[in-house]
C-alpha positions as CSV (number, residue, x, y, z in Angstrom):
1,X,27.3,-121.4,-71.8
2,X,30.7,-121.9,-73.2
3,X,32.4,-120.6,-76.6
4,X,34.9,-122.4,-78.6
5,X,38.2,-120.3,-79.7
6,X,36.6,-118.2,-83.1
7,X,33.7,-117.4,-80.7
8,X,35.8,-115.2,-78.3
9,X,38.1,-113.7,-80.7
10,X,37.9,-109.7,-80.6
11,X,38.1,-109.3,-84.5
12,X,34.2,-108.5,-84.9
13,X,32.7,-106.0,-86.8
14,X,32.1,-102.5,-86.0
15,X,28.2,-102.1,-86.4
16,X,28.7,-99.8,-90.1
17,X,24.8,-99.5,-90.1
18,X,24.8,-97.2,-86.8
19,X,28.3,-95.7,-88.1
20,X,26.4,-94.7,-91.2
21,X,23.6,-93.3,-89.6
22,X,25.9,-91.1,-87.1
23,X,27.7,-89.6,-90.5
24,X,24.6,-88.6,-91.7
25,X,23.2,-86.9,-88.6
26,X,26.9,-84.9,-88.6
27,X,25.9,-84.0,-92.1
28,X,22.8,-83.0,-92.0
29,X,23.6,-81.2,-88.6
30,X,26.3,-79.2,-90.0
31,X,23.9,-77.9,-92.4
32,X,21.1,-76.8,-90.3
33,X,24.1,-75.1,-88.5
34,X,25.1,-73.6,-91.3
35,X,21.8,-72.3,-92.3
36,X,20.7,-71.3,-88.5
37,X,24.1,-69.4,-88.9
38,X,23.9,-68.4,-92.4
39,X,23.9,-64.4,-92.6
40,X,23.6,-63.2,-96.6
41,X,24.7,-59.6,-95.4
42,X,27.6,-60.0,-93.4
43,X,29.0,-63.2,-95.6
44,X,32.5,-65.2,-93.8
45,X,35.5,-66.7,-94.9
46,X,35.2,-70.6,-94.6
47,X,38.6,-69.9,-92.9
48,X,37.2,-68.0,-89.9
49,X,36.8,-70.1,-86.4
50,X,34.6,-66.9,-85.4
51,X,31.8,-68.6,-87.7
52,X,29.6,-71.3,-86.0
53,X,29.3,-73.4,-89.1
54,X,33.1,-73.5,-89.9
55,X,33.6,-74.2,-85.9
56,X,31.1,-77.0,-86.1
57,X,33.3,-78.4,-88.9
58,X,36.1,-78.1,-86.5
59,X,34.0,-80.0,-84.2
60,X,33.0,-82.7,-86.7
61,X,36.8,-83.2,-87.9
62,X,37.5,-83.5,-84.4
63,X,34.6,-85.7,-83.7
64,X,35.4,-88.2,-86.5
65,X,38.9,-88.7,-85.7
66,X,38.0,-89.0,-81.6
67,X,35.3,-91.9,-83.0
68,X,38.2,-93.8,-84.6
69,X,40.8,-93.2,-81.9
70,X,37.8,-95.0,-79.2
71,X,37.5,-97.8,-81.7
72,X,41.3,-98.6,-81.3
73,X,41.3,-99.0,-78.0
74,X,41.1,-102.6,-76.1
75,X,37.2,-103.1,-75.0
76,X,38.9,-104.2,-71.3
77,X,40.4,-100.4,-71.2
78,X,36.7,-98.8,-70.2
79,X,35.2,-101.7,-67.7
80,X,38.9,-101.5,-66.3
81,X,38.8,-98.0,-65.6
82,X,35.8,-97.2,-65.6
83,X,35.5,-95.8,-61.5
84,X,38.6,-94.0,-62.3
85,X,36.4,-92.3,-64.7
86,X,34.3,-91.4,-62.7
87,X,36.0,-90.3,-59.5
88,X,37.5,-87.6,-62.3
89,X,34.7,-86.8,-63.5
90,X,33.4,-85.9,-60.3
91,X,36.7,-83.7,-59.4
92,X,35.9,-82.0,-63.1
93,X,32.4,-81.0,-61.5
94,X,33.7,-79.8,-58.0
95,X,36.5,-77.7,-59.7
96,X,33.8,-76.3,-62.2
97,X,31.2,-75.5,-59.6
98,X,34.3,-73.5,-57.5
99,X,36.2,-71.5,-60.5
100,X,33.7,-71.5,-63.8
101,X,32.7,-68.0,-65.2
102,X,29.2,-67.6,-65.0
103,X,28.0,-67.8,-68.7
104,X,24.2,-66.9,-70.0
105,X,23.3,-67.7,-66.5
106,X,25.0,-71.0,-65.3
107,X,28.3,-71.6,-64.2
108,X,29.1,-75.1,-66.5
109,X,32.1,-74.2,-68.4
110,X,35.8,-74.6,-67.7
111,X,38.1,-71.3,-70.0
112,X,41.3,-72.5,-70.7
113,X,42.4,-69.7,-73.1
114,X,40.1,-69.9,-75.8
115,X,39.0,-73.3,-75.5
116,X,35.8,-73.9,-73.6
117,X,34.8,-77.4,-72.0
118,X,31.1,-78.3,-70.4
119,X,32.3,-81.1,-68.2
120,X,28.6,-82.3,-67.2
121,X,28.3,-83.4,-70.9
122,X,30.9,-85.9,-70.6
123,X,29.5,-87.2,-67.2
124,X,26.4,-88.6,-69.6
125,X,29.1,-91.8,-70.4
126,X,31.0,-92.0,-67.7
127,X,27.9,-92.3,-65.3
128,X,27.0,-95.2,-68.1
129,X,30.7,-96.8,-67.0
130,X,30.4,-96.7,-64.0
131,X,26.9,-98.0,-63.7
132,X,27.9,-101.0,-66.2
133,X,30.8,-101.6,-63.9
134,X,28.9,-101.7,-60.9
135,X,26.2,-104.1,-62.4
136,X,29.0,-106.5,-63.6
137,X,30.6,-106.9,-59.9
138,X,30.5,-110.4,-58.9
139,X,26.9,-111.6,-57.0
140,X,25.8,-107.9,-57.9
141,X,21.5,-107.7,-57.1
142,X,19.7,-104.2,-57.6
143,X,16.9,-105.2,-54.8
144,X,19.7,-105.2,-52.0
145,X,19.4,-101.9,-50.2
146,X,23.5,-101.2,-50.5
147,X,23.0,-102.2,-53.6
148,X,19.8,-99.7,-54.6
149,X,21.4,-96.9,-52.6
150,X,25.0,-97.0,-54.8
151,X,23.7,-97.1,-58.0
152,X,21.2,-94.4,-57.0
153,X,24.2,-92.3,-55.7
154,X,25.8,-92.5,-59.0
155,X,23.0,-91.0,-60.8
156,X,22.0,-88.4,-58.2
157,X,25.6,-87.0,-56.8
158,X,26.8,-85.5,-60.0
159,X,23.2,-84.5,-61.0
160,X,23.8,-82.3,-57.4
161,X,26.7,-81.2,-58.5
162,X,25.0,-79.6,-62.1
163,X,22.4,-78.5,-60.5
164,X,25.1,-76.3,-58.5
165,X,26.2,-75.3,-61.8
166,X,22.4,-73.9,-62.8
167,X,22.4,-76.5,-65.6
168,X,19.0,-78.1,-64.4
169,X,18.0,-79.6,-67.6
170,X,21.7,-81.7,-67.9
171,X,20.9,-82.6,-64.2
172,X,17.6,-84.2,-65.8
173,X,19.3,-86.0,-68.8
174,X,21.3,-88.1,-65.8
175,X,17.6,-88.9,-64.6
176,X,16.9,-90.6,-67.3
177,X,19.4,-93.8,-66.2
178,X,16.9,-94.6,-63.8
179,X,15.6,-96.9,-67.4
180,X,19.1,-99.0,-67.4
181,X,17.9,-99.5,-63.8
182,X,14.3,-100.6,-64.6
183,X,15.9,-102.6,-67.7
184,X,18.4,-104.8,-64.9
185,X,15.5,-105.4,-62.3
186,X,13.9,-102.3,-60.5
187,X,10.8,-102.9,-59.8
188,X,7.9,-101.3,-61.6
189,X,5.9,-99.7,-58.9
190,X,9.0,-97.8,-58.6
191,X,9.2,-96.1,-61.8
192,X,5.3,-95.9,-61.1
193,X,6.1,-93.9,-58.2
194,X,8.7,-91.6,-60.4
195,X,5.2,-91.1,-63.3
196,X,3.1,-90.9,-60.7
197,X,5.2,-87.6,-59.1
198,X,5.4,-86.2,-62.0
199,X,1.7,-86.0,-63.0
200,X,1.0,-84.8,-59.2
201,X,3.0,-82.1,-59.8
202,X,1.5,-80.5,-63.2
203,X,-2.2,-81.5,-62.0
204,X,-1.5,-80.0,-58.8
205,X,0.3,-77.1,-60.3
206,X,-1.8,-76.1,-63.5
207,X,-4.9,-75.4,-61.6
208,X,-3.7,-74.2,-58.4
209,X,-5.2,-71.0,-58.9
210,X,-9.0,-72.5,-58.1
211,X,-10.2,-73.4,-54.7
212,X,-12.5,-75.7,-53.9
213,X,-12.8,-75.3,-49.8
214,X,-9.9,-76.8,-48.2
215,X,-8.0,-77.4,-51.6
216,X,-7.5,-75.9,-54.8
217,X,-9.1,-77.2,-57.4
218,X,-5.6,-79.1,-58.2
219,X,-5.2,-80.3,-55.5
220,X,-8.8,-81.9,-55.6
221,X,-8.3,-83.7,-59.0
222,X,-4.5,-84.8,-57.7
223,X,-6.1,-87.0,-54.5
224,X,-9.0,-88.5,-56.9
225,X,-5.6,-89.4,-59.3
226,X,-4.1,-90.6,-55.8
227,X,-7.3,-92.8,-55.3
228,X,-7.1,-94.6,-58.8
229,X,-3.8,-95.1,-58.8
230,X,-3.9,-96.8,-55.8
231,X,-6.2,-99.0,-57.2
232,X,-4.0,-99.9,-59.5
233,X,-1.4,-100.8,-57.3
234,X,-3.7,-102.9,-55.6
235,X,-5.0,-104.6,-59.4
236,X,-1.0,-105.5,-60.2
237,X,0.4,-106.3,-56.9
238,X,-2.6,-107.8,-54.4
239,X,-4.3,-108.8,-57.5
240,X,-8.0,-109.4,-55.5
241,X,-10.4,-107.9,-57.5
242,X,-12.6,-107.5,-54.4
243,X,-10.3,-105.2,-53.0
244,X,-9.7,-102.7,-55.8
245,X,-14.0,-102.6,-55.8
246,X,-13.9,-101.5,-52.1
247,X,-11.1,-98.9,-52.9
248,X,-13.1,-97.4,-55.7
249,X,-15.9,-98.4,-54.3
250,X,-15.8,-96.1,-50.8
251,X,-14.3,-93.2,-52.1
252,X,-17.5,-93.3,-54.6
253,X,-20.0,-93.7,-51.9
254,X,-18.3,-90.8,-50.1
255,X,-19.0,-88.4,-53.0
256,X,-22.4,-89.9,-53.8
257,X,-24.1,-89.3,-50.3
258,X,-21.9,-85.5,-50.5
259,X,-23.8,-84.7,-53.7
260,X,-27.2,-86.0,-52.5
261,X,-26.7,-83.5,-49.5
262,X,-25.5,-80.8,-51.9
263,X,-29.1,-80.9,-53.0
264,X,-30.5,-80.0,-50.0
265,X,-29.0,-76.9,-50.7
266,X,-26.5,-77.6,-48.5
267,X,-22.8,-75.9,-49.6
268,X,-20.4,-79.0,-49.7
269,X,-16.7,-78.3,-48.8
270,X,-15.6,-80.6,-52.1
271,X,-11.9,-80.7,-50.8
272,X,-12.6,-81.7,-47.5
273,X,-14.9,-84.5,-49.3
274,X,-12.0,-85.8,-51.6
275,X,-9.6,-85.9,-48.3
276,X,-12.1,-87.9,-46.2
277,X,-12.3,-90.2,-49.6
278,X,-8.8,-90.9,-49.8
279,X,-8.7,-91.1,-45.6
280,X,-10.8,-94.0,-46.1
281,X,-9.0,-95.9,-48.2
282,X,-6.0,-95.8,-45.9
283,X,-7.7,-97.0,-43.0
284,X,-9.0,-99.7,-45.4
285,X,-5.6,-100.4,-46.4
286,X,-4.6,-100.7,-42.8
287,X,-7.3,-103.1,-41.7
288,X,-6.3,-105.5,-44.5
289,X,-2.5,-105.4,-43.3
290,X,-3.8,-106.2,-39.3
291,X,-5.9,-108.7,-41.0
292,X,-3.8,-110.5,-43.3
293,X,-0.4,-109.5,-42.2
294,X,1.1,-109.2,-45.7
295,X,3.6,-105.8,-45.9
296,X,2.3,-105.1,-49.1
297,X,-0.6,-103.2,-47.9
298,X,1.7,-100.9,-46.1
299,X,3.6,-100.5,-49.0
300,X,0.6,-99.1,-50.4
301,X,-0.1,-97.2,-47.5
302,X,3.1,-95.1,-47.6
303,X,2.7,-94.7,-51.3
304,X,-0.5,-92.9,-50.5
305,X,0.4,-91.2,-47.7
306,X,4.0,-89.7,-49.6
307,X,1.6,-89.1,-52.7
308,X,-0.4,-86.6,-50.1
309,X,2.8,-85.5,-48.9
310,X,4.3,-84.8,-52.1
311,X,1.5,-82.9,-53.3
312,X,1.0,-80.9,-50.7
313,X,5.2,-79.7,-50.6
314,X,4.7,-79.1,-54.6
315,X,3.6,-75.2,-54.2
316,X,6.5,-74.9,-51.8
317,X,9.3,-76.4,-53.9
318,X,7.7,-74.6,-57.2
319,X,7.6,-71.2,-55.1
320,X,10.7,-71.7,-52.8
321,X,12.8,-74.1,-54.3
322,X,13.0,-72.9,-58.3
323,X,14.4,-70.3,-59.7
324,X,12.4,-67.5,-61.1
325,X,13.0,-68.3,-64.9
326,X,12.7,-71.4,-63.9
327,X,9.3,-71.1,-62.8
328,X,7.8,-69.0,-65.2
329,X,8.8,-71.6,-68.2
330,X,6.8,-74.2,-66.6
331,X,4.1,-72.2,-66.2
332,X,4.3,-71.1,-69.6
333,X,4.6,-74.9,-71.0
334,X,1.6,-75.7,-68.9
335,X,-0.4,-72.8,-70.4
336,X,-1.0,-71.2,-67.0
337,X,0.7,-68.0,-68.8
338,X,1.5,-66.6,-72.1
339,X,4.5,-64.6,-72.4
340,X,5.6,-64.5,-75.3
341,X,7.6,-61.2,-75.0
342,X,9.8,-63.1,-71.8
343,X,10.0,-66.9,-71.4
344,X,7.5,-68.2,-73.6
345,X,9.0,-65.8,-76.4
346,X,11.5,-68.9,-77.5
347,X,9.3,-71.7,-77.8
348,X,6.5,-68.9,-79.6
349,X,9.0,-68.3,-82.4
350,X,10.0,-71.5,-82.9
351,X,6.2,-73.0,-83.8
352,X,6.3,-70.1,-85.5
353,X,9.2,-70.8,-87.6
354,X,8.1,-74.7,-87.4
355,X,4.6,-73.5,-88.8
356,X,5.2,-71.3,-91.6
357,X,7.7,-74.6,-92.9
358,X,4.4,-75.9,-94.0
359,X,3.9,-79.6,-96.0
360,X,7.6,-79.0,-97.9
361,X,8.9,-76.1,-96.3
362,X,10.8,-72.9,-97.8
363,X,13.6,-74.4,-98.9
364,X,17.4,-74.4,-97.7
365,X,19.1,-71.1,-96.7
366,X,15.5,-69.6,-97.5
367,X,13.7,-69.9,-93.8
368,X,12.6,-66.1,-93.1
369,X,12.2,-66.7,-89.4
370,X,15.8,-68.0,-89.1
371,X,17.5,-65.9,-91.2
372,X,16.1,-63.0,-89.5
373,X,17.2,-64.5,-86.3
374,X,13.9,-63.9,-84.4
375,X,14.2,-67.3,-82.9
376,X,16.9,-67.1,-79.9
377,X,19.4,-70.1,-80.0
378,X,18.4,-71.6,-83.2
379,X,21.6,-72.7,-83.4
380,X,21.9,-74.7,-80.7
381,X,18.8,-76.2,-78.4
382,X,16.1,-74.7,-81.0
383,X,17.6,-75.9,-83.9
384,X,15.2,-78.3,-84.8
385,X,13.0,-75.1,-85.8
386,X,15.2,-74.5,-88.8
387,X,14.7,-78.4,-90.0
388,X,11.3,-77.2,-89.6
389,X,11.2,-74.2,-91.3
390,X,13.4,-75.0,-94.4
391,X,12.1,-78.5,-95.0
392,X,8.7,-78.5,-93.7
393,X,7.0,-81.6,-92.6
394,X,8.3,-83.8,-95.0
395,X,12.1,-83.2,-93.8
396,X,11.3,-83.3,-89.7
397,X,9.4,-86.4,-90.2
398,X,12.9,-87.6,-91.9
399,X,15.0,-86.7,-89.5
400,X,12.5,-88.5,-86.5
401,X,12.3,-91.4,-88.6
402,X,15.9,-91.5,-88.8
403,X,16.2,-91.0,-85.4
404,X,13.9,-94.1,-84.3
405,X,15.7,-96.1,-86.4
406,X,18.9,-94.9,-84.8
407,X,17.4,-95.6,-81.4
408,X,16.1,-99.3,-82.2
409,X,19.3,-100.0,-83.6
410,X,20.9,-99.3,-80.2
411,X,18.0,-101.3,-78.5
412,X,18.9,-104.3,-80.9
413,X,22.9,-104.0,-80.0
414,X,22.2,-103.8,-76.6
415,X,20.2,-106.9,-76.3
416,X,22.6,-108.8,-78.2
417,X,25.3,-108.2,-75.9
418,X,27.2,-111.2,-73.8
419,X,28.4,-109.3,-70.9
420,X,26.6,-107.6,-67.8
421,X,28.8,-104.7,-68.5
422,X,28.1,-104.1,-72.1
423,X,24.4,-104.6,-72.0
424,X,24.4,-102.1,-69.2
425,X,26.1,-99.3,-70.9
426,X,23.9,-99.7,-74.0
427,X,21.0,-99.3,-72.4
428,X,22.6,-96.1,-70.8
429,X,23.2,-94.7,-74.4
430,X,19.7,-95.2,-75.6
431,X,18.3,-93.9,-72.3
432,X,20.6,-90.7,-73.0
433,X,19.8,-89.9,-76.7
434,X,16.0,-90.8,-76.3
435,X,15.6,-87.8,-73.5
436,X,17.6,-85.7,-75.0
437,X,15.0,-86.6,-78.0
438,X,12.0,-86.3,-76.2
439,X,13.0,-83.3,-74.3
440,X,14.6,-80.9,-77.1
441,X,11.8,-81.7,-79.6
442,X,9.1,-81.3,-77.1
443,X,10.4,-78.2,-75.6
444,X,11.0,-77.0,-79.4
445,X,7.2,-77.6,-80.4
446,X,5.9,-76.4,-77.2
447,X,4.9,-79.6,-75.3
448,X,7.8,-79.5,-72.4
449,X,9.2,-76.9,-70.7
450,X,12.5,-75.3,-72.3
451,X,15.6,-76.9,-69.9
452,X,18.5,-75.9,-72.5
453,X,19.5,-79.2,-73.6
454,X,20.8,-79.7,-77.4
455,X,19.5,-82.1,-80.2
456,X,22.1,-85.1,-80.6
457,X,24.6,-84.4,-83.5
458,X,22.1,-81.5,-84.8
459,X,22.9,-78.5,-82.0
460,X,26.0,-76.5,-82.5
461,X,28.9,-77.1,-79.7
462,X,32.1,-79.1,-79.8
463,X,31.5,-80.4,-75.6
464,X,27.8,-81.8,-77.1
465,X,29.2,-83.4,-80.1
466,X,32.4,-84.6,-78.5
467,X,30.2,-86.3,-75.8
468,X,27.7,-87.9,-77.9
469,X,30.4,-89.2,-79.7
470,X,32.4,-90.8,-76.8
471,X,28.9,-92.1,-75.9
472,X,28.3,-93.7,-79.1
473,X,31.4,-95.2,-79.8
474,X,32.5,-96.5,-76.6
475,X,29.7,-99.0,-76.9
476,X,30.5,-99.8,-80.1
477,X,33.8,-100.6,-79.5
478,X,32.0,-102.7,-76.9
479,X,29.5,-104.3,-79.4
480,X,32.2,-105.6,-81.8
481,X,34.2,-107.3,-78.9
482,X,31.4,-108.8,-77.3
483,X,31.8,-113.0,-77.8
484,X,29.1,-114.9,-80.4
485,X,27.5,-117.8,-79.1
């Protein structure tokens, strides 16, 4: 491909669409701050920094003139340095996990004075950087095992390193790279795997507490889940039909000819049935490698035998592993318990809050939920509750429309990108703000567990804003150097 002299000029256009839709998400997040905040009895002067919705100003001043300073600076600055980034990022991380205070239960934040800095929210671009830099190396391929075990080491080291700092759900948001990797050539059996974990683990979880001989009743519906999606394995990648018949087909005869004994009045040991099932598909598995020699049937083979693995170490990481309030919100998001006077008092009151919003809500500064602060941090990772509350359905289903078209926009910038390195980091920002999407609006209504992470440009903190900002605006100072065919 080659470009004439106007085509590589770096005098292109900063996307104003996307800069237009980032001041309106400061706007209307300053005023659910201010109404989260708002408190008729004890009215402040707009001069005092101990208010949250004159500090968010702060922030947003801040903010604003940070976005214009990243626009100024020569594209070539962040691919240049972008593993010095890192490497100082990481230090940030170390030196938080040695001398932070611990604050509402984690240990994230570096005090200088009266200034208070979350370094693992920065981390979400510079883990972007680096990653673009790496995928823009000369003769770089994901599918070579240096390769795969680099990038990987990006993602996961610093995600150690919060985790340290008891900020598991930040630790998560770094997770969510794993798309820019799928997006530049990781296979999809991988992120299969990554799905398929997760469902294991919440099937074999939620109904733990029922037996059904040699497994729990979990643990029985988690190796019939192991058996179909084996199948599926063997529909994309071997792609005989005649095999995925016999892998379904076995494990069906198995529980056929257990039933018709179970009418004998004979007691049937159903877990014991379900393991024999899924025995038989591995040694079917294995006859077709010895047969054919083709290493894909192994592959297979150790996916099913680390799917039984992995279910059967899932009680002992949940019971071992996590933290007490860590355990009891999953178990309250799965509806194995409902405590709504301890950990599931959060997400309780907020679809309270969200409910009594009704069609067009209460109106602004008139939510009763809010302003009676019965919903804990409606400030900050529950402050999608007051959107709800105040303007009803009608106003959330604004501010998610607004938000997908926020996110497609960034899907459109990246794929119009001419370098490795830009593409990269773009999908890196949507990956970001679409879980921290997902996540803080799921754990808000109730449908995911509550990890503590804020709604982008919505939840009150300068580190958040700060770091969605340098997120956002690093790749659009990438997007209007990028060349034009």
């Amino acid at each position: 491909m080659y470009f004439n002299s106007k085509e590589i000029t770096d005098k292109g256009q900063v996307d104003w669409l996307t800069v237009l839709m980032y001041v309106v998400f400061l706007i209307l997040g300053w005023l659910s701050v201010y109404a989260a905040s708002y408190d008729i009895e004890n009215a402040v002067s707009w001069f005092d920094l101990s208010d949250r919705a004159t500090m968010q100003l702060v922030w947003i001043g801040t903010s604003l003139m940070l976005a214009f300073a990243l626009l100024k600076i020569d594209a070539g600055f962040y691919e240049t340095y972008a593993f010095v980034f890192y490497l100082t990022g990481i230090f940030l991380l170390i030196v938080t996990c040695l001398v932070a205070p611990e604050i509402n239960g984690s240990r994230s934040w570096l005090v200088v004075g009266p200034v208070r800095l979350q370094p693992a929210e920065f981390m979400k671009f510079i883990i972007a950087l680096a990653l673009a830099k790496v995928f823009s190396l000369y003769d770089f391929h994901l599918m070579q095992w240096k390769n795969l075990i680099l990038t990987l080491s990006i993602i996961v080291f610093p995600a150690f390193l919060v985790v340290l700092q008891s900020e598991t759900g930040t630790a998560l948001v770094y997770l969510s790279f794993l798309l820019v990797l799928y997006r530049e050539g990781l296979p999809g059996g991988i992120l299969f795997v990554f799905i398929a974990a997760i469902v294991y683990f919440v099937f074999g979880l939620k109904f733990s507490d029922t037996q059904l001989g040699l497994f729990s009743l979990g643990e029985f519906i988690t190796l019939i889940l192991i058996i179909l999606f084996t199948a599926v394995l063997v529909r994309n990648y071997v792609k005989r039909k005649e095999v995925v018949f016999m892998i379904l087909g076995m494990p069906a005869s198995v529980f056929l000819i257990a039933f018709l004994v179970s009418l004998f009045g004979i007691t049937i040991n159903w877990g014991l049935i379900a393991l024999v099932a899924l025995i038989s598909v591995i040694v079917y598995l294995l006859l077709l490698f010895f047969s054919y020699r083709k290493r894909i049937y192994i592959y297979i083979v150790a996916f099913v035998i680390g799917s039984f693995a992995f279910l059967e170490s899932t009680e002992y990481v949940f019971n071992d592993v996590l933290q007490p309030h860590q355990r009891i919100r999953i178990e309250v998001a799965l509806g194995m318990k409902q405590d709504l006077q301890g950990a599931g008092y959060h997400v309780g009151q907020s679809k309270i809050a969200i409910g009594s919003g009704g069609f067009s809500g209460k109106g602004f500064l008139n939510g009763t939920q809010t302003k009676l602060k019965y919903v804990p941090e409606q400030d900050t990772d529950f402050i999608f509750c007051t959107i709800g509350e105040e303007a009803g359905f009608v106003g959330s289903s604004i501010v998610l429309i607004l938000y997908l078209c926020f996110i497609l926009r960034l899907i459109y910038l990246a794929e119009r990108q001419t370098t490795t390195f830009g593409r990269v980091y773009g999908y890196g920002v949507v990956s970001v703000f679409l879980f921290h999407l997902m996540i803080n609006i799921g754990m808000v209504i109730g449908l995911m567990p509550v990890i503590g992470i804020p709604l982008p440009f919505f939840s009150y903190g300068g580190s958040s804003l700060w770091g969605f900002t340098l997120l956002l605006f690093i790749f659009l100072r990438l997007d209007k150097s990028r060349r034009k065919e």
